[in-house]
Residue frames as a rotation matrix with the C-alpha (Angstrom) as fourth column:
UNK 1
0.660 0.751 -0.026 -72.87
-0.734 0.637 -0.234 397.43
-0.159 0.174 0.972 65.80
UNK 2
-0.309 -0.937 0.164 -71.41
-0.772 0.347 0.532 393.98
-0.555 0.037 -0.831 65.69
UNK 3
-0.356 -0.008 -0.935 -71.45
-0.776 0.560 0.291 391.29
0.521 0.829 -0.206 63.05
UNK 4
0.523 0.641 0.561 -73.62
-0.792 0.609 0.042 388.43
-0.315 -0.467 0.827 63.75
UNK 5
-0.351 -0.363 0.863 -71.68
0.090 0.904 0.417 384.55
-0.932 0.224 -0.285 63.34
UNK 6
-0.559 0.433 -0.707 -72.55
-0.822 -0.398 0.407 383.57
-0.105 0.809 0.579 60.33
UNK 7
-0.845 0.517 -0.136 -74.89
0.526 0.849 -0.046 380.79
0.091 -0.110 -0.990 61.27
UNK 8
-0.096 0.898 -0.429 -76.96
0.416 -0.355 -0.837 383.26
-0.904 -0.259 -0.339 62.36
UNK 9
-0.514 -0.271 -0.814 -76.61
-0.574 -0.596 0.561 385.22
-0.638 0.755 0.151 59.24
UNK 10
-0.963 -0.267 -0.028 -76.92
-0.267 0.941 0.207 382.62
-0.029 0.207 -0.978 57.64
UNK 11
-0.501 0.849 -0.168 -80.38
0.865 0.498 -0.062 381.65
0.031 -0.177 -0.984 59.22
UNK 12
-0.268 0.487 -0.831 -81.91
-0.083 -0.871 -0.484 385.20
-0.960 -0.061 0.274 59.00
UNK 13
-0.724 -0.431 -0.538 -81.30
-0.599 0.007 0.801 384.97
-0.341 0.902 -0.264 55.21
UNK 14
-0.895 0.357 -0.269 -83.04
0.041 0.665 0.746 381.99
0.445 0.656 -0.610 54.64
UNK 15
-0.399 0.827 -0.395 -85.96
0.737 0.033 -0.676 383.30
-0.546 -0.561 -0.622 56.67
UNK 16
0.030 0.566 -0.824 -86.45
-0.528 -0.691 -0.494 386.27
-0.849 0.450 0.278 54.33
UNK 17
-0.906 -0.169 -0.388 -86.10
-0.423 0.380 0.823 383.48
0.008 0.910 -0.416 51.35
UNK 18
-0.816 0.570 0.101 -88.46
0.556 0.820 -0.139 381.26
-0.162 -0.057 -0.985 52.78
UNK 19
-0.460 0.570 -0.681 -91.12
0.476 -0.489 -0.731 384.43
-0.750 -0.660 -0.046 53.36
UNK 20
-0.737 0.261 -0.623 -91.17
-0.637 -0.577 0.512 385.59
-0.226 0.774 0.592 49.35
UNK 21
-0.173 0.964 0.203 -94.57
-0.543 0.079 -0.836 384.19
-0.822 -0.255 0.510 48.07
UNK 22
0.011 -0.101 -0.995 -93.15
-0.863 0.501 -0.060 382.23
0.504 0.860 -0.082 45.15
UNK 23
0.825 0.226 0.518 -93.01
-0.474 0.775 0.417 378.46
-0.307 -0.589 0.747 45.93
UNK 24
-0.284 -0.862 -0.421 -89.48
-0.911 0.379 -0.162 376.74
0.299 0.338 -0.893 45.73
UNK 25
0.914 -0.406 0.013 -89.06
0.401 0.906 0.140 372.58
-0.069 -0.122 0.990 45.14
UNK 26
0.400 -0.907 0.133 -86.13
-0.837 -0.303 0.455 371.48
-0.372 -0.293 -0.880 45.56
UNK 27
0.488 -0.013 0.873 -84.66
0.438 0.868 -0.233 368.35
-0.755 0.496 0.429 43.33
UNK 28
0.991 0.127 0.031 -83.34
0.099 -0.573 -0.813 368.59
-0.085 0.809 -0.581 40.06
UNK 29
0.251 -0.945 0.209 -79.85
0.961 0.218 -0.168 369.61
0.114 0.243 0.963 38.38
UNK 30
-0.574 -0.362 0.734 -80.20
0.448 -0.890 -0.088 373.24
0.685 0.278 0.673 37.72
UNK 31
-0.314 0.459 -0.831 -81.68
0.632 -0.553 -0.543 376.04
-0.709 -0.696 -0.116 39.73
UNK 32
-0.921 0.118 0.372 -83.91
0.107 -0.839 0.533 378.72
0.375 0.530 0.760 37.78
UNK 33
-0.453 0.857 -0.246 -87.42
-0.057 -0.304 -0.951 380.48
-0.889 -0.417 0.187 38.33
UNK 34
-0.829 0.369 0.420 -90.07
0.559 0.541 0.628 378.77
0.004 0.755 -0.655 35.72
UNK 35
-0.957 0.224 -0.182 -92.49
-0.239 -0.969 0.065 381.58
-0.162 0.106 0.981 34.98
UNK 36
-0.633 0.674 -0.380 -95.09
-0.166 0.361 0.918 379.87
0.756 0.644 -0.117 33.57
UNK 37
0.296 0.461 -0.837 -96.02
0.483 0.684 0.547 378.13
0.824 -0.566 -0.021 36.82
UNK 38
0.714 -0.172 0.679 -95.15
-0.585 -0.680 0.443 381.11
0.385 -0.713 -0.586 39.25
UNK 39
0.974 0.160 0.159 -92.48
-0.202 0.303 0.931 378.90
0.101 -0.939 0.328 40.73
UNK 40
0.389 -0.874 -0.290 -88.66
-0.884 -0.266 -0.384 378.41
0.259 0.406 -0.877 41.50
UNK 41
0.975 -0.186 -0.122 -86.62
0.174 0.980 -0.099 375.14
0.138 0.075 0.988 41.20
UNK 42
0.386 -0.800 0.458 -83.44
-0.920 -0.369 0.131 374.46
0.064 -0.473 -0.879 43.13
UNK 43
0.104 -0.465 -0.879 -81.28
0.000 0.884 -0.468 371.64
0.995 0.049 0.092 42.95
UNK 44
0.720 0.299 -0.626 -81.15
0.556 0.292 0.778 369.82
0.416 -0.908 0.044 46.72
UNK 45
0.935 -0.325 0.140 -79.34
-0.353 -0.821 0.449 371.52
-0.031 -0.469 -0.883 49.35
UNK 46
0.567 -0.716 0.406 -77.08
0.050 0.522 0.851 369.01
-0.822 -0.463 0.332 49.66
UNK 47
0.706 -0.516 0.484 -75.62
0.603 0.079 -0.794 370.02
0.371 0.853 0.367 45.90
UNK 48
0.725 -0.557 0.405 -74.59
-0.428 -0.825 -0.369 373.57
0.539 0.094 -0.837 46.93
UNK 49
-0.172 -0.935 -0.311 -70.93
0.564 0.165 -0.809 373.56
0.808 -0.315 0.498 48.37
UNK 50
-0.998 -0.063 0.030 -72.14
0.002 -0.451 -0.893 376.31
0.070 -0.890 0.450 51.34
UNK 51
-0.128 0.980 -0.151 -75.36
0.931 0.066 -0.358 377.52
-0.341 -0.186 -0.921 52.63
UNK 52
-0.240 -0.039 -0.970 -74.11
-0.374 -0.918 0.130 380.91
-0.896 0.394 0.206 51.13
UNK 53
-0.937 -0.165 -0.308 -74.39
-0.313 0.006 0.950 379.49
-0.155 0.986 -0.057 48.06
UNK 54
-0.330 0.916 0.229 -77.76
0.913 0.248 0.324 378.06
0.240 0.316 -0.918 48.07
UNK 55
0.246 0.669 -0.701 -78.92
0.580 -0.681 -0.447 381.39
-0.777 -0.297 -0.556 49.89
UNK 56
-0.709 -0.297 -0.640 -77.02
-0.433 -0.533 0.727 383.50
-0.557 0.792 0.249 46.72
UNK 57
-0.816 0.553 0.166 -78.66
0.390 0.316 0.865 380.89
0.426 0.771 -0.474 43.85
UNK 58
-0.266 0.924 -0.275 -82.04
0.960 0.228 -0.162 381.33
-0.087 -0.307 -0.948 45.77
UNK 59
0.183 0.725 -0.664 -82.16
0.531 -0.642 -0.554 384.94
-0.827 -0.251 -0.503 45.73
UNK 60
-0.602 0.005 -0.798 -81.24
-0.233 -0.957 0.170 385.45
-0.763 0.289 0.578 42.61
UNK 61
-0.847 0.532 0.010 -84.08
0.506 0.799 0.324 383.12
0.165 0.279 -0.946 41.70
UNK 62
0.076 0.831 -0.551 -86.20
0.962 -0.207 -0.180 385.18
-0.264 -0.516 -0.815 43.20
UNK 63
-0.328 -0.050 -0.943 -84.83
-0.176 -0.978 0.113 388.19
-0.928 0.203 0.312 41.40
UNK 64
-0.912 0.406 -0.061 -86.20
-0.009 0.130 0.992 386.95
0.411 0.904 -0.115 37.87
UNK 65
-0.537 0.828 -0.164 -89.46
0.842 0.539 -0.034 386.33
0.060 -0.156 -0.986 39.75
UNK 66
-0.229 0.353 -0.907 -89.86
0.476 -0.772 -0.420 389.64
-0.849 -0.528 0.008 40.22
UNK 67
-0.927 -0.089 -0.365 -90.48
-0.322 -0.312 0.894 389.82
-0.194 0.946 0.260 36.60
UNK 68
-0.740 0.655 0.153 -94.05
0.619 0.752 -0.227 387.98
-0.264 -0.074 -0.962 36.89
UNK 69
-0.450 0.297 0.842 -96.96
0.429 -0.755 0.496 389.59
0.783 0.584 0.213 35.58
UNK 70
0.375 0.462 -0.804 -98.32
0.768 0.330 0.548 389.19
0.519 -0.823 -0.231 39.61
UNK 71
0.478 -0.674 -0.563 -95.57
0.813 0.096 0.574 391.54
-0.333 -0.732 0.594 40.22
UNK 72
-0.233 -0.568 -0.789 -93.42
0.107 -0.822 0.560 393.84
-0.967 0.046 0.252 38.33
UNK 73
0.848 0.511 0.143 -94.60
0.209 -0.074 -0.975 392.85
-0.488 0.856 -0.169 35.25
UNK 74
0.458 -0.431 -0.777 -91.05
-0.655 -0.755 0.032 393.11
-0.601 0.494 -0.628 33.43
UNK 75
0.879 0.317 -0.355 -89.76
-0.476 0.555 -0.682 392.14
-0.019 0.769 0.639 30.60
UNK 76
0.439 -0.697 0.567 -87.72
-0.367 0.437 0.821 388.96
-0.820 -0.569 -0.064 31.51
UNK 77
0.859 -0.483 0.170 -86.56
0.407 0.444 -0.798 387.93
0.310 0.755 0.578 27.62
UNK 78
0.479 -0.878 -0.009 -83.67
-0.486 -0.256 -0.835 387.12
0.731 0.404 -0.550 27.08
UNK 79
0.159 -0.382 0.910 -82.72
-0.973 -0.218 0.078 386.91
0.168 -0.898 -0.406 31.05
C-alpha cells in the first residue's frame, strides 16, 4: 500500500470531520465542544498554522462530544 500526498489526506480527514452529527461554527478565539448546546466552536481556519492542525483541534473536539447524553453519556467533569 502506498501513502496518499497529504492533500489528499488531508481532504479525507476533513470529510470524516465534516460527517460527525455535531454542528461546528467557526469564529471565535478558542476551540472547545459546548455541551449544553450539542455543538463545537473553532476559531477560523485561517488561525490554525496547518490544516493538520485544525483537523487535530477538530477531532479532539469531537472527542469530548462523545460525552453527550445523545451519545455515550460520559462523565465529561473535569475534562
Amino acid at each position: 500500500m502506498e501513502a496518499k500526498p497529504e492533500p489528499q489526506r488531508l481532504e479525507a480527514a476533513e470529510a470524516v470531520l465534516c460527517a460527525w452529527p455535531v454542528p461546528v461554527s467557526f469564529g471565535g478565539d478558542r476551540a472547545c465542544y459546548l455541551p449544553a448546546i450539542d455543538r463545537i466552536q473553532l476559531p477560523d481556519r485561517a488561525s490554525y498554522h496547518s490544516p493538520a492542525g485544525l483537523c487535530a483541534t477538530w477531532a479532539h473536539e469531537q472527542i469530548h462530544s462523545t460525552g453527550h447524553e445523545s451519545r455515550l453519556k460520559r462523565d465529561t467533569v473535569g475534562q
